[in-house]
C-alpha positions as CSV (number, residue, x, y, z in Angstrom):
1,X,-6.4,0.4,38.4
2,X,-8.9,3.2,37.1
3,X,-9.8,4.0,40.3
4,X,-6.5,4.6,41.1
5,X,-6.2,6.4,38.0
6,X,-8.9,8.5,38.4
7,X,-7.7,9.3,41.9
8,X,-4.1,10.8,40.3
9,X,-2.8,7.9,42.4
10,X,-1.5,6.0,39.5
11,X,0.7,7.2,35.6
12,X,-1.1,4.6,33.5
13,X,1.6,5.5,31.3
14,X,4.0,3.7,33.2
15,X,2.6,0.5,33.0
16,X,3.5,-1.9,30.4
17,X,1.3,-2.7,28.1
18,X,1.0,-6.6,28.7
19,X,-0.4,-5.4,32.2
20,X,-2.4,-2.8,31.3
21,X,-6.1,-4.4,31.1
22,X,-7.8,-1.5,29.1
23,X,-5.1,-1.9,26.0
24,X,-5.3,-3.7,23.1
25,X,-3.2,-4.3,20.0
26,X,-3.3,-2.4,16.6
27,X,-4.8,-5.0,14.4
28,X,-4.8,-4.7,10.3
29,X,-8.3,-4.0,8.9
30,X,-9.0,-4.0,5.6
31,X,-10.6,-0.9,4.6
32,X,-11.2,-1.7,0.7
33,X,-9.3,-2.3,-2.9
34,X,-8.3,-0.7,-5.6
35,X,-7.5,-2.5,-8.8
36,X,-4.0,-1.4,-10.4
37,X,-4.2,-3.1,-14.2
38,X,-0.7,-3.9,-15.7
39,X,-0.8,-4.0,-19.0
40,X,1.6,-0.8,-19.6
41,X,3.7,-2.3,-18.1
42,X,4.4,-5.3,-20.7
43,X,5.4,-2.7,-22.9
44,X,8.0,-1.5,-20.1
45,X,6.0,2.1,-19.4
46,X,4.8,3.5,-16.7
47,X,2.3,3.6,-14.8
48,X,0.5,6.6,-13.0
49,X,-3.3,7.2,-11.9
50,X,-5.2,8.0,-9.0
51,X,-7.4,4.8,-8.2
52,X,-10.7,5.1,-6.0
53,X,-10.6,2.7,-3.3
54,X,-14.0,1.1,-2.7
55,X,-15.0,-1.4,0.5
56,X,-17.1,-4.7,0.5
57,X,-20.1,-2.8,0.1
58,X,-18.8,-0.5,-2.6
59,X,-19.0,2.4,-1.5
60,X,-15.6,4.9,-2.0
61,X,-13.1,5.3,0.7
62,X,-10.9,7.7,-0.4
63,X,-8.0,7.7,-3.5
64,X,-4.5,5.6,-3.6
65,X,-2.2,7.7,-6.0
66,X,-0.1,5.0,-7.3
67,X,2.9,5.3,-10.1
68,X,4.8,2.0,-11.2
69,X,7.6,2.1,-13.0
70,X,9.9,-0.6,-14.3
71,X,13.4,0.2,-13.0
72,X,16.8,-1.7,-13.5
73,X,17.7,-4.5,-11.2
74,X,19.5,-1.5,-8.9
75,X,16.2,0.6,-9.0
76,X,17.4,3.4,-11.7
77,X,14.5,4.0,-13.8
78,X,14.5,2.6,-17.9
79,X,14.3,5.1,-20.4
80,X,12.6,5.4,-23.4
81,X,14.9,3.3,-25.5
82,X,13.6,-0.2,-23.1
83,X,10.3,0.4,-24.7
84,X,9.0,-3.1,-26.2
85,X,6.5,-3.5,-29.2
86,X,5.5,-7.0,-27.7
87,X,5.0,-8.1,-24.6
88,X,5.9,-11.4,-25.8
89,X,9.9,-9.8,-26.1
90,X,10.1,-10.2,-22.1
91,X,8.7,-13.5,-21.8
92,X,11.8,-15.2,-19.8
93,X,13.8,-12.1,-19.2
94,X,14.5,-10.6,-15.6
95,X,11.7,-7.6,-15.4
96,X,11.7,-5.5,-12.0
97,X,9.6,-2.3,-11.5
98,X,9.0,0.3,-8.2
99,X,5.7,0.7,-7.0
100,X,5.3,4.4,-5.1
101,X,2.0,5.3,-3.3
102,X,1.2,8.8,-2.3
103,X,-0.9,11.3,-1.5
104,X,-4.0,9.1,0.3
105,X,-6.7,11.0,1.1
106,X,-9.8,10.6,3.3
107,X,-9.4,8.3,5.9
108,X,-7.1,5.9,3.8
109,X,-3.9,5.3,5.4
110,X,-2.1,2.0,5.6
111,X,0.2,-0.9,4.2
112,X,-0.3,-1.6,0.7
113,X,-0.7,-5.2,0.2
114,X,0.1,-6.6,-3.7
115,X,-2.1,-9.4,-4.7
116,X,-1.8,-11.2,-8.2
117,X,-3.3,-13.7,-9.5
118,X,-0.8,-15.9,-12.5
């Protein structure tokens, strides 16, 4: 098949992928973490920041600019007036938020994956 290829013989192009020997799937890697803390947002504000994004050896990637906001259950953002003095006000009540990520820079781009931990 690369013979043929490299004799113009053959439009690799046209072959699908399952039979094309030299292709191979886009796999995920991970390429590091940032750490987005939450705590403004028991006290329904936002959140916005530009967090480093560091790899297993911990050295930087590049920057995730991330802004959460907490938002009513059809995604309109809260206004001032939701604003709690005690996280302890929400305990049991329905609480839904956006998170938007922008701007990567470097060589970051990707899925953002949400972990938490209860």
């Amino acid at each position: 098949m690369y013979q043929e290829w490299l004799d113009g013989d053959r439009d690799l192009s046209l072959i699908p992928k399952e039979e094309d020997p030299f292709w191979e799937p886009v796999e995920d890697a991970l390429i590091g973490t940032a750490n987005i803390f939450l705590q403004s947002l028991g006290y329904v504000l936002d959140f916005d920041d530009a967090l480093t994004i560091t790899d297993l050896k911990g050295n930087d990637q590049g920057v995730l600019n991330v802004h959460i906001a907490p938002c009513s259950e059809n995604g309109r953002p809260l206004g001032e007036e939701h604003y709690v003095d005690e996280p302890k006000e929400l305990v049991g009540l329905p609480y839904h938020f956006k998170v938007c990520c922008n701007k990567q820079s470097q060589r970051v781009v990707g899925e953002l994956v949400i972990l938490g931990s209860g």
